[in-house]
N, C-alpha and C positions, 0 to 999 in steps of 0.2 A: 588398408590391410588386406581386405577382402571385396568380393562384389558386395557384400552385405555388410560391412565394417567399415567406420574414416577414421581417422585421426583426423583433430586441426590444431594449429596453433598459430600464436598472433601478438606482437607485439605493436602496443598504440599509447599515444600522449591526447591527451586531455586536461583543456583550461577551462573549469566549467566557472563563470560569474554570478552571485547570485545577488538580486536588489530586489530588496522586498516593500512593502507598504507597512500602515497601519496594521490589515488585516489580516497580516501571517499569522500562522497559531506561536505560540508560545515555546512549542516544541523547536519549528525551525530557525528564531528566536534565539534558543539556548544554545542549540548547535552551532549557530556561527560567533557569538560572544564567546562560549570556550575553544576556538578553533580557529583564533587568528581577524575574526570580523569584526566589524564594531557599527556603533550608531551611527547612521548617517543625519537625523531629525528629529525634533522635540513636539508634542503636543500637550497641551494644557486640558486641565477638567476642571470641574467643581466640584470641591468632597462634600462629602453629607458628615452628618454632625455624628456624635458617639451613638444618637439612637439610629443611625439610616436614615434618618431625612435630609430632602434635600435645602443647599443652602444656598441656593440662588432665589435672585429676587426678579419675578417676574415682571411685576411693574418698571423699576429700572432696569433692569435687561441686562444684569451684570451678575456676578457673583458675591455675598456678605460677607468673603472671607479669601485672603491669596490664593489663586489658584495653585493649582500642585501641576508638577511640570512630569513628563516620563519621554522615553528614547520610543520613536512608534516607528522609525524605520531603519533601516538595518541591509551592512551590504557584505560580501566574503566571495575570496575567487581564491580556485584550489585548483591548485597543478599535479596531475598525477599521470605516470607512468605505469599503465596496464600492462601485464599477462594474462591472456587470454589461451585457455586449455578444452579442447574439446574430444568426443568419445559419441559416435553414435551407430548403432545396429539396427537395422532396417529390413524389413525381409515380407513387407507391405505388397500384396498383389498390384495393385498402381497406386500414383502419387494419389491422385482425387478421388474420394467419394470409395475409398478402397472396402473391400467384403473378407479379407482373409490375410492375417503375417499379424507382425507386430514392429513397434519398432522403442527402443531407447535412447533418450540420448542424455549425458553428464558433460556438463559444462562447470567452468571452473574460473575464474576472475580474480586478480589478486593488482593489488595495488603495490607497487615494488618500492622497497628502501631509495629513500631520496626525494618519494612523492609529498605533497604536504598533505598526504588523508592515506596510510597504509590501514588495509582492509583486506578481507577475503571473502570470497560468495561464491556459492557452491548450488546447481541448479541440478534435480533430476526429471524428465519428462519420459511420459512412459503409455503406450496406447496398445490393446488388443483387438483382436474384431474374427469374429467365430460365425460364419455364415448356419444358420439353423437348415443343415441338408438342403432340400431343393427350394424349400419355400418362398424364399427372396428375404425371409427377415434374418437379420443379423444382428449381434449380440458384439455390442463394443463396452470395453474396459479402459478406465482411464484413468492417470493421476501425477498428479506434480510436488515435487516436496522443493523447500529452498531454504538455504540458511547461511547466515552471513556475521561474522564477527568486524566487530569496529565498524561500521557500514555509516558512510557518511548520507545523512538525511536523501537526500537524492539516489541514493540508491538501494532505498527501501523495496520490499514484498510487496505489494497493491491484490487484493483479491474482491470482486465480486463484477459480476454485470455477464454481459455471452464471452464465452472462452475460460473464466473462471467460476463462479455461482449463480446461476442466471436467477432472476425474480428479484436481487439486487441491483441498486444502482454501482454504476462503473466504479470500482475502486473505494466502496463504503465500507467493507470491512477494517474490523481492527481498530487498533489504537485512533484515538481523536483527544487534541486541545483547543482548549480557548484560543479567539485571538488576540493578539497582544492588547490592541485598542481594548476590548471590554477588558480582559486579565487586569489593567494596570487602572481603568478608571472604576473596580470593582463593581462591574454588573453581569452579570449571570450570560453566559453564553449557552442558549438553545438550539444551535445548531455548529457544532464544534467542527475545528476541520479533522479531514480523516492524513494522516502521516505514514500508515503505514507498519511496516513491521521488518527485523530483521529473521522472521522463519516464519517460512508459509509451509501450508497442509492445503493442499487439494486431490479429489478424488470421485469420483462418477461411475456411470453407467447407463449406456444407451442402447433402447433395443429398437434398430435401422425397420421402418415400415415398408416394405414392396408398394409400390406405386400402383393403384387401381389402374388408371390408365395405359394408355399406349403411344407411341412416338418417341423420337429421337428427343426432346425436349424434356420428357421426363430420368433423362442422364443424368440431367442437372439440377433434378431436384431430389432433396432426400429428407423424409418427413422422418422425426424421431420422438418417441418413450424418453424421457431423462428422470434420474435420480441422481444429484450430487450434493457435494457438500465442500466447505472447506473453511480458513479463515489465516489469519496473518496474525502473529506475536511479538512481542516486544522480550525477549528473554533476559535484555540486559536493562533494564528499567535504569539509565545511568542517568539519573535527574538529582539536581546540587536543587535540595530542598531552601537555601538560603535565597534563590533569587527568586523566592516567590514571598519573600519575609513573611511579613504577619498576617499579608491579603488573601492568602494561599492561594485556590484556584476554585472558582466557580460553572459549574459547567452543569447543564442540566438539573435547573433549581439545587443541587448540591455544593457546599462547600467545602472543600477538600484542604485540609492541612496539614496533611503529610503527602505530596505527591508521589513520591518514590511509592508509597505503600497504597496508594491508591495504582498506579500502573503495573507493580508485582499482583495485586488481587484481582485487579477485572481484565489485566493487557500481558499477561506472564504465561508461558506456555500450558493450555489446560485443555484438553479435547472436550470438557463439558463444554466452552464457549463455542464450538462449531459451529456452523449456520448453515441449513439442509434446502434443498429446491427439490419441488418435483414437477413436471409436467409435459406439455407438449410443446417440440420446434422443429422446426423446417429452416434447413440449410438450401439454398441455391447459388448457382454460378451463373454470372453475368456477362 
C-alpha cells in the first residue's frame, strides 16, 4: 500500500497425517474418531474389582479375570485447502533490537469449502517502543490476541515459554487431557498433556536497559525489565461426554464426569485464569 503498509495473500494445500500412540491425550483421540479417523490398535489391561483393587495375581503372573481390550492408537490424514489473508503496519526505526515506531500485523487463515477440516483463525500481533528521551532506556509495549472457529486439533493457540509467558515451560498453558492409555485403563493421570486452545490472550511490557558497557558488541545485546502475561482457551468445549461412558476422566487425583463441564469451568474463556511473569532477560544476536 504504502512504505509503511503490505498487503499479502496466499493460496496453499495441505495433507497433514496424523498417527498416534498409546500416549496421545484423549483430546486428540476424540478429534480424529469424530473426523473421519479411526483405531489403528488394541491394548489390554486388568480391571480392578468394584472396590479399586487390583485383580491380578502376582504369583501367577497373569490376571483373575478377562482382560478388557481398548483402541490405544489411532491414525487421520486431512486434506485442506488454505486462504491465507495478511495486513501489516510497520513504522519500526530498524528491523533489530528497534528503540522507536510500532508495528501491527492481522493475519487471517481459512480453510476453504471442499477441505476435509473448514475452519477459520484470525491472529493480531502488535509491539510499541518509546525511547525514555536521551537516557538509552526504552519502554516496549506488546500483545497478541488469536482466535479460531472449528480449528482442527493441530491448529490450536499454544502460550507459554520466551516469546509468549516466559517463567513457563514452552507451550504449558491451557487446556490439558489424560492420555488415552491411563483414560481407558482408569488411572489417574498426573501429568496431563497440554492441547492447546482455540483463543489466545497475550500481553507484556518491557523496559529496554542501556548497556553499562562499551563497543560494537554491545549492538547485540539487550538486557530487559519484563511484566507479562497471557494464556490459551477452549471456547467451544465441543466434548461428546459419551466416550468417556461411566470411567469419565481422571486427571490430577480428580475424577471428572461431566467433561464438557469440567473444560467450560476451568478451560472456557475467563481472564481470571491468566498466568502473570515477571522478571529479568537478555536478548542477543549471534
Amino acid at each position: 500500500i504504502d512504505e509503511n503498509q503490505s498487503l499479502s495473500a496466499s493460496v496453499g494445500v495441505d495433507n497433514t497425517k496424523v498417527t498416534t500412540g498409546p500416549y496421545v491425550s484423549t483430546y486428540v483421540r476424540d478429534y480424529l474418531l469424530a473426523n473421519g479417523g479411526k483405531a489403528t490398535s488394541k491394548g489390554t489391561y486388568c480391571p480392578t474389582d468394584a472396590n479399586g483393587n487390583s485383580q491380578y495375581d502376582t504369583e501367577k503372573g497373569e490376571c483373575k479375570v478377562p482382560e478388557e481390550t481398548y483402541d490405544n492408537a489411532f491414525e487421520g490424514e486431512f486434506f485442506t485447502y488454505n486462504l491465507n489473508l495478511g495486513w501489516s503496519y510497520n513504522t519500526l526505526n530498524r528491523p533489530i533490537f528497534p528503540t522507536s515506531g510500532m508495528s501491527h500485523r492481522v493475519g487471517l487463515e481459512i480453510g476453504l469449502p471442499g477441505s476435509d477440516v473448514d475452519y477459520q483463525k484470525v491472529t493480531y500481533d502488535t509491539q510499541a517502543f518509546f525511547p525514555i528521551g536521551s537516557t538509552g532506556f526504552v519502554l516496549r509495549g506488546y500483545g497478541k490476541l488469536g482466535y479460531g472457529n472449528d480449528l482442527p486439533f493441530y491448529k490450536n493457540f499454544y502460550a507459554g515459554g520466551y516469546g509468549s509467558v516466559r517463567g513457563y515451560d514452552n507451550s504449558t498453558l491451557g487446556p490439558k487431557y489424560p492420555s488415552v492409555n491411563l483414560q481407558e485403563t482408569k488411572q489417574n493421570d498426573s501429568s496431563p498433556e497440554e492441547v492447546g486452545g482455540n483463543a489466545l490472550v497475550q500481553f507484556g511490557t518491557e523496559l529496554v536497559l542501556p548497556m553499562p558497557f562499551k563497543g560494537d558488541w554491545t549492538r547485540q545485546v539487550r538486557p530487559v525489565l519484563f511484566a507479562e502475561g497471557g494464556q490459551v482457551f477452549d471456547t467451544k468445549c465441543n466434548i461428546d461426554n459419551s466416550v468417556y461412558g461411566n470411567k469419565g476422566m481422571k486427571i490430577n487425583g480428580q475424577t471428572i464426569t461431566d467433561v464438557r463441564k469440567y473444560c467450560e469451568d476451568n478451560y472456557g474463556f475467563d481472564l481470571g485464569n491468566l498466568r502473570y511473569s515477571v522478571g529479568v532477560g537478555v536478548t542477543w544476536i549471534t
